[in-house]
N, C-alpha and C positions, 0 to 999 in steps of 0.2 A: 391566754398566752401561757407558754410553760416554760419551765425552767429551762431547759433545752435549746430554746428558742432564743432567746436573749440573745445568751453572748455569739450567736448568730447573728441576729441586727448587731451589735455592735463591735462584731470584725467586718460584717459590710459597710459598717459607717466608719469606720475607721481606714478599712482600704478607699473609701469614696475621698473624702479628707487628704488622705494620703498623693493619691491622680492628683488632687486639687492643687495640694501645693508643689508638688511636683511640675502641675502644668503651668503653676507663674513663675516659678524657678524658671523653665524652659525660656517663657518672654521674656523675664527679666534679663537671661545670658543673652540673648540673643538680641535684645536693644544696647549692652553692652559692649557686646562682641562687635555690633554696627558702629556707635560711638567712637570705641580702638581704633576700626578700619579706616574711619575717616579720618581720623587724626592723624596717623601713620601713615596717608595717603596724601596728605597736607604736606607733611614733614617730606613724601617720595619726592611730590613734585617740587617742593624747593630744592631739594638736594642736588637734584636733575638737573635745573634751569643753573643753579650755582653750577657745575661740574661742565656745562654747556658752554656757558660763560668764560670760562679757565681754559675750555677747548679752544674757543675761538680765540680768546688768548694766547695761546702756547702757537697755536698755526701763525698767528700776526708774529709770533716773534720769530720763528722758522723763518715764516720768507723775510724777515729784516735779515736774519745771521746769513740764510744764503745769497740775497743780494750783498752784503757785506763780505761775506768769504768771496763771492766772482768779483769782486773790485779788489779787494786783497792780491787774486790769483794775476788779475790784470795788472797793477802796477808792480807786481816783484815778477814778472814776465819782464815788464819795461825796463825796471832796474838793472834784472838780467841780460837785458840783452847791449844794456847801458857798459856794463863790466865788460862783457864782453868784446863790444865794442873798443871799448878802452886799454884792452888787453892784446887788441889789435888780433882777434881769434877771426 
C-alpha cells in the first residue's frame, strides 16, 4: 500500500460513514415526522367533533329563536289587530 493510497481509503470510509448516518438521520425524521402527524390528527379530529357539536348547537337554537320570533309575530298581529279593533278602525 502507498502513501497515495490511504487517504484514499479513508475519504471512502469517511464518505461511507457519512451515507450512514445520514441514512438514520432520514428514519429517524421520518418516524418523527409520523409521530407529529398523528398527534396533530388526534388533536384535528377532536377539534372537528367539538366545532360539530357547537354546530348542531347553534342550528337547535336557530330554530328555538325562529319558532319564538313566529309566535312573537303571531300575538303582536293579535294585539294589533286588538287596538285596532278598539280603535274602532
Amino acid at each position: 500500500m502507498t502513501d497515495e493510497t490511504q487517504p484514499i481509503l479513508s475519504l471512502d470510509e469517511a464518505a461511507r460513514r457519512l451515507d450512514h448516518a445520514l441514512s438514520r438521520l432520514e428514519v429517524r425524521m421520518s418516524a418523527l415526522a409520523g409521530e407529529a402527524e398523528s398527534a396533530n390528527g388526534g388533536l384535528f379530529d377532536q377539534d372537528r367533533a367539538h366545532l360539530a357539536a357547537e354546530l348542531d348547537a347553534s342550528r337547535a337554537r336557530e330554530r328555538q329563536l325562529e319558532e319564538a320570533g313566529a309566535a312573537a309575530s303571531h300575538a303582536l298581529g293579535h294585539a294589533i289587530a286588538g287596538v285596532r279593533a278598539a280603535l274602532g278602525d
